[in-house]
N, C-alpha and C positions, 0 to 999 in steps of 0.2 A: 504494500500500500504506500502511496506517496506522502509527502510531508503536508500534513494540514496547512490549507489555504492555497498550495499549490496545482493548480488548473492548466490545462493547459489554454485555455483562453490568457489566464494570467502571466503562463509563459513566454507564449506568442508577444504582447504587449511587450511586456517586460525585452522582450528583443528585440522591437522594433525601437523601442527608448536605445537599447545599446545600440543599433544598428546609426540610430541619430549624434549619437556621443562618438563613436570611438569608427565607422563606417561601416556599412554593410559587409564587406570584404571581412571584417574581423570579427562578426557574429559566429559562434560556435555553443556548442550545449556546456563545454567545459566554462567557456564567458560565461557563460548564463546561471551556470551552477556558483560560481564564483561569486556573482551578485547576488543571490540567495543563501550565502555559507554552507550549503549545501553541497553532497555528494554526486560526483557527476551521474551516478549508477539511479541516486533517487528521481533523477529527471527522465531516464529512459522510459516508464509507465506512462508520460504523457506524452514523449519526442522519439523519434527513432533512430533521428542522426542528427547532425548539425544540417546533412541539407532537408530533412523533412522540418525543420525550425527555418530556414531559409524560406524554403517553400512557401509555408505557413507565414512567414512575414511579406512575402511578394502577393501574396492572395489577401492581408488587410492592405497592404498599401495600393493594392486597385481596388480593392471596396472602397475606402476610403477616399481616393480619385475619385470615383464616378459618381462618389454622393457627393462629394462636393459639386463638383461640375455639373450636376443635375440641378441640385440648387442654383447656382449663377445660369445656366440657362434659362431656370423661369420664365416666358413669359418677352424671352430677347429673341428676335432675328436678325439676320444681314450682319453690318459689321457688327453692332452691342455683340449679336451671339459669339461672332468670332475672337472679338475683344477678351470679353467674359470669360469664356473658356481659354483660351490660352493662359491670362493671370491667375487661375486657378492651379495650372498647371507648374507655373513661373514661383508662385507665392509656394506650393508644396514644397518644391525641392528646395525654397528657399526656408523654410520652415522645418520641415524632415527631409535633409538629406538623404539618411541613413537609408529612409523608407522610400525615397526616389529612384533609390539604386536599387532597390529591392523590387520596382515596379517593374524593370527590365530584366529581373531575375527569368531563365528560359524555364519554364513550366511543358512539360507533357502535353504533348495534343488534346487527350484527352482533359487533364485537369485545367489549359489554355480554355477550352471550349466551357464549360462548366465556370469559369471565374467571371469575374466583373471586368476584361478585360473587352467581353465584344460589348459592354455598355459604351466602351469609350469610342470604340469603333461606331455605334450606332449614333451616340450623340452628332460626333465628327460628321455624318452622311448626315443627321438633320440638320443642320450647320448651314449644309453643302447646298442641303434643298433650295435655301434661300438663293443660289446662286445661278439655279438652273442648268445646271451638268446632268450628262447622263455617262451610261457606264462607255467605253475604261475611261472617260477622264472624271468619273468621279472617284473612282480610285485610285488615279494617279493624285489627284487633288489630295484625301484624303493622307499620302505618301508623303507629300509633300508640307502639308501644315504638321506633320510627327516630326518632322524630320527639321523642320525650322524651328519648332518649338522646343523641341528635345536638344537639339545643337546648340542654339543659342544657350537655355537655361543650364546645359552641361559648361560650356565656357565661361561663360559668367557667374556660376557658383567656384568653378575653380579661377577664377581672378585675372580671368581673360581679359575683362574692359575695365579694371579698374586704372590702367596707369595711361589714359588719354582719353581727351575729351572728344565728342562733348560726353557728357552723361550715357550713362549705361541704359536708365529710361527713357529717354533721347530716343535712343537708338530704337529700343523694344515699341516706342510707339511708331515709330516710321515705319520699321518692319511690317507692324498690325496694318499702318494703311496700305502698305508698298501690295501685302497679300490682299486684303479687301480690293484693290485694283487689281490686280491680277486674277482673281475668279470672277470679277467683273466681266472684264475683259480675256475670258480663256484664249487662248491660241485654237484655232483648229489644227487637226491633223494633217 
């Protein structure tokens, strides 16, 4: 039996805090056991390894994405929507690192499928709607705002724009409009 009050809800938790502190890269059950005074052996009854703890931290940190972003979509289209959801995205990993890195963590087809991960994908496509794409360039569209907003937000957490101007938010706002013009105006094929 495990050590009273330990859960694995509480564990998970409890690792995605470390995953925030010390980086995702350094999450392990033996960390984990270490913040709890605790024997690594008593955490095996809730964890299987350090990557079913891994796991398990990449599946709250897109629940936790896609409820956010669900929220800030409310009730927004056209750019607000696009705005919106990106600074959701922006303010995460600036807020949980740990659990940003853990959103990229690679999950099993099957437990990919099952996660909150195709919420973020379906948000992104009603986004898009406002844009008037149809397929592949709304999937390429789709490819494309991950991929600006994941690059930028990885650079600028690691201190890409901090040593020139202008401003870092400068920048992340011209981007937002440079893309709102650009799905405006798509290129054809």
């Amino acid at each position: 039996m495990g050590r009273a009050g330990l859960t694995t809800e509480r564990l998970v938790r409890a690792g995605a805090e470390l995953a925030d502190e010390v980086g995702f890269d350094q999450v392990t059950v033996s960390a984990l056991a270490r913040r709890f005074d605790v024997k690594v052996a008593s955490l095996y009854s809730h964890l299987k390894s350090s990557r079913d703890l891994k796991t398990r931290i990449a599946l709250l940190a897109l629940e936790e994405l896609a409820d956010r972003a669900a929220d800030a979509l409310a009730g927004r289209a056209g750019k607000d929507a696009l705005s919106a959801f990106a600074n959701v995205y922006r303010d995460y990993a600036r807020e949980h690192p740990g659990r940003y890195a853990a959103a990229r963590h690679p999950l099993d087809p099957g437990m990919a499928a099952a996660s909150a991960g195709g919420r973020h994908a379906q948000m992104t496509r009603a986004i898009l709607r406002g844009y008037d794409l149809s397929e592949p360039d709304e999937t390429h569209a789709v490819r494309l705002l991950g991929s600006v907003f994941h690059g930028y937000v990885s650079l600028e957490t690691a201190g890409g724009f901090g040593h020139s101007a202008p401003d870092s938010q400068e920048s992340w706002t011209r981007i937002l409009d440079a893309l709102d013009a650009l799905l405006r105006n798509w290129p054809g094929p």
